[in-house]
C-alpha positions as CSV (number, residue, x, y, z in Angstrom):
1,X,0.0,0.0,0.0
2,X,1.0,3.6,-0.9
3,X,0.0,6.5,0.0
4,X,-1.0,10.2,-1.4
5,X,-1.8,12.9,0.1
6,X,-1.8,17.3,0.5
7,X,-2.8,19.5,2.7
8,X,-4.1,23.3,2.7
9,X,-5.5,26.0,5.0
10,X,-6.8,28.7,4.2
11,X,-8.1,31.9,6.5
12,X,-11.5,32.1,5.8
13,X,-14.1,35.4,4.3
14,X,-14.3,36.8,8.4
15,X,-10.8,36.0,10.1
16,X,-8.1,38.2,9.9
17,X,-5.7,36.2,10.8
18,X,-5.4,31.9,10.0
19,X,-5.0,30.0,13.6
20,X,-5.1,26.6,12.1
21,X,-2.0,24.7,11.7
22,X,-1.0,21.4,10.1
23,X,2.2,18.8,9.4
24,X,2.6,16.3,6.6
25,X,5.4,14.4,7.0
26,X,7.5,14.5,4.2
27,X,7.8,10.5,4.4
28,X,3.7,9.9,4.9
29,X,4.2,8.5,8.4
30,X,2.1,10.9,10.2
31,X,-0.7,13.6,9.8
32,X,-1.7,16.8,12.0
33,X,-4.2,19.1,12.1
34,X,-4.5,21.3,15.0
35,X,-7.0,24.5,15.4
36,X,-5.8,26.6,18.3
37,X,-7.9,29.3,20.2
38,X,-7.6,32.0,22.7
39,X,-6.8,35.4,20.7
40,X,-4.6,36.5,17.6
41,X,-1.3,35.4,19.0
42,X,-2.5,32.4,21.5
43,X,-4.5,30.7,19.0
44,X,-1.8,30.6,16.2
45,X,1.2,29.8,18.7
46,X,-0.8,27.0,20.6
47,X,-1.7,25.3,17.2
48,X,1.7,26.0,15.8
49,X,3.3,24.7,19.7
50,X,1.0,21.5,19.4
51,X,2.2,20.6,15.8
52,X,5.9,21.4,16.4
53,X,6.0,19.2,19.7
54,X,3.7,16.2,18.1
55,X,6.3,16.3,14.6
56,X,9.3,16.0,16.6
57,X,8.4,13.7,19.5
58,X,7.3,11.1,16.4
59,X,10.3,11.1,14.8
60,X,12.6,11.0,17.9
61,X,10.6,8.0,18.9
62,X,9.7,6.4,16.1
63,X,11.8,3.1,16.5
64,X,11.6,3.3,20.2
65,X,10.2,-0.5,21.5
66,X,6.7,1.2,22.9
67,X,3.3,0.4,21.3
68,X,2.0,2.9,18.4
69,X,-1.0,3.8,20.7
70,X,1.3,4.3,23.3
71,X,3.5,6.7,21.4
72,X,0.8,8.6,19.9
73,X,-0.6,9.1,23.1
74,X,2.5,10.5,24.6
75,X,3.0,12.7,21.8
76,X,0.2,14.8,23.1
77,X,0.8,14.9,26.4
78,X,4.0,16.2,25.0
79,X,2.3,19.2,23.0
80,X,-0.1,19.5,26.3
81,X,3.5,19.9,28.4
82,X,4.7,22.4,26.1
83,X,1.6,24.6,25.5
84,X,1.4,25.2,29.8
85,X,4.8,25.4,29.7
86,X,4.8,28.5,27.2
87,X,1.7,29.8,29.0
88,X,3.9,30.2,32.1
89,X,6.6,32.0,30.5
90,X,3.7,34.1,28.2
91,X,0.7,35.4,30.6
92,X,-0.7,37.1,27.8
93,X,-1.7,33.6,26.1
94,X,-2.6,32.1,29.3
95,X,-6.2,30.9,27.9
96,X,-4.7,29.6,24.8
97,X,-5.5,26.1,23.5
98,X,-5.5,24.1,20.7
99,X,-7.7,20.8,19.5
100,X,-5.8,18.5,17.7
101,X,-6.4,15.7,15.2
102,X,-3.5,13.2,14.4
103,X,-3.2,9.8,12.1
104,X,0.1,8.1,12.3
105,X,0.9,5.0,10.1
106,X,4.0,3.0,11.8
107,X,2.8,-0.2,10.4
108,X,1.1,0.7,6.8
109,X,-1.8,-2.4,8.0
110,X,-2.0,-0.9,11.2
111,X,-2.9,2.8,11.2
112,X,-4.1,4.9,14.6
113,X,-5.7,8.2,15.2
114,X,-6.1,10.3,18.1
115,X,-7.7,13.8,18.8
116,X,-9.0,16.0,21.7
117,X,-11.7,19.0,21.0
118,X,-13.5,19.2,17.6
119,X,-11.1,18.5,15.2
120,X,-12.1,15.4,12.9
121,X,-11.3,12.6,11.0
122,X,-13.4,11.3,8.2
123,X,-13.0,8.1,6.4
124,X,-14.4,7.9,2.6
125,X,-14.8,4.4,1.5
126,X,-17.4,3.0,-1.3
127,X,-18.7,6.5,-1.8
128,X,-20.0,6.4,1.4
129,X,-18.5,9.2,4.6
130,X,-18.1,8.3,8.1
131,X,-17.0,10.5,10.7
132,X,-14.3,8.7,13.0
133,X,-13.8,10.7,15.5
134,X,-16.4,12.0,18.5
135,X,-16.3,15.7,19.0
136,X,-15.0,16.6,22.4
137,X,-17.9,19.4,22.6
138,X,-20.9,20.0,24.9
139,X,-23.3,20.1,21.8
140,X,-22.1,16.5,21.4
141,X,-22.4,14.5,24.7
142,X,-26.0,16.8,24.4
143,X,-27.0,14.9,21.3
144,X,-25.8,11.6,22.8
145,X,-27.8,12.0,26.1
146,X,-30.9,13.3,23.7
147,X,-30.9,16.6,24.9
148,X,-30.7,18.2,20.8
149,X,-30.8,16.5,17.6
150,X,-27.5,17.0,15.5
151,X,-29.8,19.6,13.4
152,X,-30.5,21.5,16.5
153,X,-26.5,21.3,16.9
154,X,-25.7,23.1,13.9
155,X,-26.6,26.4,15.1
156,X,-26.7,25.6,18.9
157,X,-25.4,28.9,20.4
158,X,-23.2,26.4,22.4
159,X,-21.8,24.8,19.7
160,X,-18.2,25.9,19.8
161,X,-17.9,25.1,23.7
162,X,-15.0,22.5,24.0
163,X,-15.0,20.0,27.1
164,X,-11.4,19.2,26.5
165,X,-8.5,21.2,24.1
166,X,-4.7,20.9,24.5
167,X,-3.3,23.3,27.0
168,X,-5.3,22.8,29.5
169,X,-4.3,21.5,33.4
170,X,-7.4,19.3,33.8
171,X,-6.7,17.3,30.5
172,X,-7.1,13.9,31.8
173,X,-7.5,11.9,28.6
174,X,-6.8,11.9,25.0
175,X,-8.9,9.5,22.5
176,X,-6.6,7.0,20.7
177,X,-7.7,4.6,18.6
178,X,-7.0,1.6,15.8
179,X,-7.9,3.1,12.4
180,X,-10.3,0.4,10.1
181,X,-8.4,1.7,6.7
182,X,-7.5,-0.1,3.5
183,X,-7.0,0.3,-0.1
184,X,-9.5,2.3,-1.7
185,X,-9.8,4.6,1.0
186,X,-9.7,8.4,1.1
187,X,-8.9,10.1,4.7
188,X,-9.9,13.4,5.5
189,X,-8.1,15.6,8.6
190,X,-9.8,19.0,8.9
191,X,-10.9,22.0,11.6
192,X,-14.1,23.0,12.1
193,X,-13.9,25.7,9.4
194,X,-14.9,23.1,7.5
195,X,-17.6,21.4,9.1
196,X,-19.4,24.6,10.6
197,X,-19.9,25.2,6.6
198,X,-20.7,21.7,5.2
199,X,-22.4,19.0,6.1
200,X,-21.6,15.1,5.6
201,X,-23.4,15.1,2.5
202,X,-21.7,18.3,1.0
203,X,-18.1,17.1,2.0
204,X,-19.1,13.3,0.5
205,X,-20.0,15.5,-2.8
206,X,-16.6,17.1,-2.8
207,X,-14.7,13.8,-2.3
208,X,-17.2,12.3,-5.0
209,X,-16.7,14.6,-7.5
210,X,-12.9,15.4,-7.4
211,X,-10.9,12.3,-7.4
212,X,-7.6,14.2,-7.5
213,X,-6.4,15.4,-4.5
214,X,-5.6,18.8,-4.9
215,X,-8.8,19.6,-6.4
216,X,-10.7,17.9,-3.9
217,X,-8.7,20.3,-1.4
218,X,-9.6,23.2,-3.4
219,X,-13.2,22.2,-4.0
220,X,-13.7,21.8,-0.2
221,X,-12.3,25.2,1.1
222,X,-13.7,27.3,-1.8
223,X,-17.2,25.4,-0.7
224,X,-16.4,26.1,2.9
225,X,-16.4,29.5,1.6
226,X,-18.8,30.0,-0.6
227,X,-21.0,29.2,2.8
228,X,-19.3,31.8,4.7
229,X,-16.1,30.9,5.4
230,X,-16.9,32.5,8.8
231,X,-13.6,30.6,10.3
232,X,-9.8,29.2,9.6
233,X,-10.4,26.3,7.1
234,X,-7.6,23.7,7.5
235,X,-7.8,20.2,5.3
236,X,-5.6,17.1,4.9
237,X,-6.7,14.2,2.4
238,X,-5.1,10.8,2.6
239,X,-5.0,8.3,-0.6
240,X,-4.3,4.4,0.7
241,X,-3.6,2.8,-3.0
242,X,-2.2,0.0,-4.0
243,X,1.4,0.2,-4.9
244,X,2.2,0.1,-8.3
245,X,3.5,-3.1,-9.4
246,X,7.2,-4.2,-10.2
């Protein structure tokens, strides 16, 4: 298996500045998207922090004996280290955070994801889109408990409320799990700029009808926008294909 990939981000109609952040590794071993919060400066150093600290803890450990899920685990406890650590030295961005969404593939048959906050992973297979991850967001665990319906969520004033980010001291957990991915499939990394715009069905449109990469990239933001593009827009797409033969 092989895989392709790209990445973009892109500010949005309303921001003035582009928070977001995200790492390809230049090998394909790992992917990162991170959306960071709290203010001009916070949000873009806590996402750019998060990214830095997940990137190099990877490759510094990557042939270290300890499990995958252990490793990408303590990779962001790492970026959660880092972002306090920085809020100590910079009161000004004490209340910035960042959510985080990362896929790492250390054995190509055994991929893993993890994430904290709203950040997601899709999976397109057989022209059908699942979501992956579960949003770390009060509108979330309120649908679960059937407090709203997920239509009621999209425009929930409480929507963007987070119950766990990076940088935060009461970050107990971080959701890590074995990825279900094979040949065939498409994986999709993104902020919320994306999904505050479009809906499963519109983002299972864009994957339909662009099967190369960068255009599906470029379909997706410019669709984001073309809905408002009322935040930071950040997207990675990965291709598993079969590798050509010898």
């Amino acid at each position: 298996m092989k895989l392709n990939f790209t990445g973009s981000s892109d500010p949005g109609l309303v921001r003035s500045s582009n928070q977001d952040a995200y790492y390809i590794d230049p090998e394909g071993r790992f992917f990162i998207v991170a959306d960071g919060m709290g203010g001009h400066a916070g949000g873009e150093e806590a996402s750019r922090i998060a990214t830095r600290e997940i990137q190099e803890f990877l490759v510094a450990n990557w042939n270290a004996a300890e499990p995958t899920a252990k490793l990408l685990e303590n990779s962001l406890w790492q970026a959660n280290k880092a972002i306090l650590q920085d809020q100590q030295q910079h009161p000004e961005r004490a209340d910035m955070g960042t959510t985080i969404v990362v896929v790492i593939f250390r054995s190509p048959d055994s991929p893993w994801c993890a994430h904290v906050g709203d950040s997601r992973l899709y999976r397109w297979r057989d022209a059908k889109l699942a979501q992956i991850t579960e949003d770390h967001t009060w509108v979330a665990r309120a649908i679960k408990t059937g407090e709203i319906t997920p239509e009621e969520a999209r425009s929930h004033p409480y929507r963007h409320v987070l119950s766990r980010c990076l940088g935060r001291e009461d970050l107990h957990q971080v959701d890590v799990q074995p990825l279900d991915a094979k040949v065939g499939d498409r994986l999709l990394l993104c902020s919320d700029g994306l999904t505050e715009e479009l809906d499963n069905h519109d983002i299972a449109n864009c994957l339909h009808n662009y099967p190369l990469l960068e255009k599906t990239s470029f379909a997706l933001i410019e669709a984001a926008k073309e809905q408002g593009g009322h935040d930071n827009i950040t997207i990675v797409i990965v291709s598993l294909e079969e590798n050509a033969p010898e």
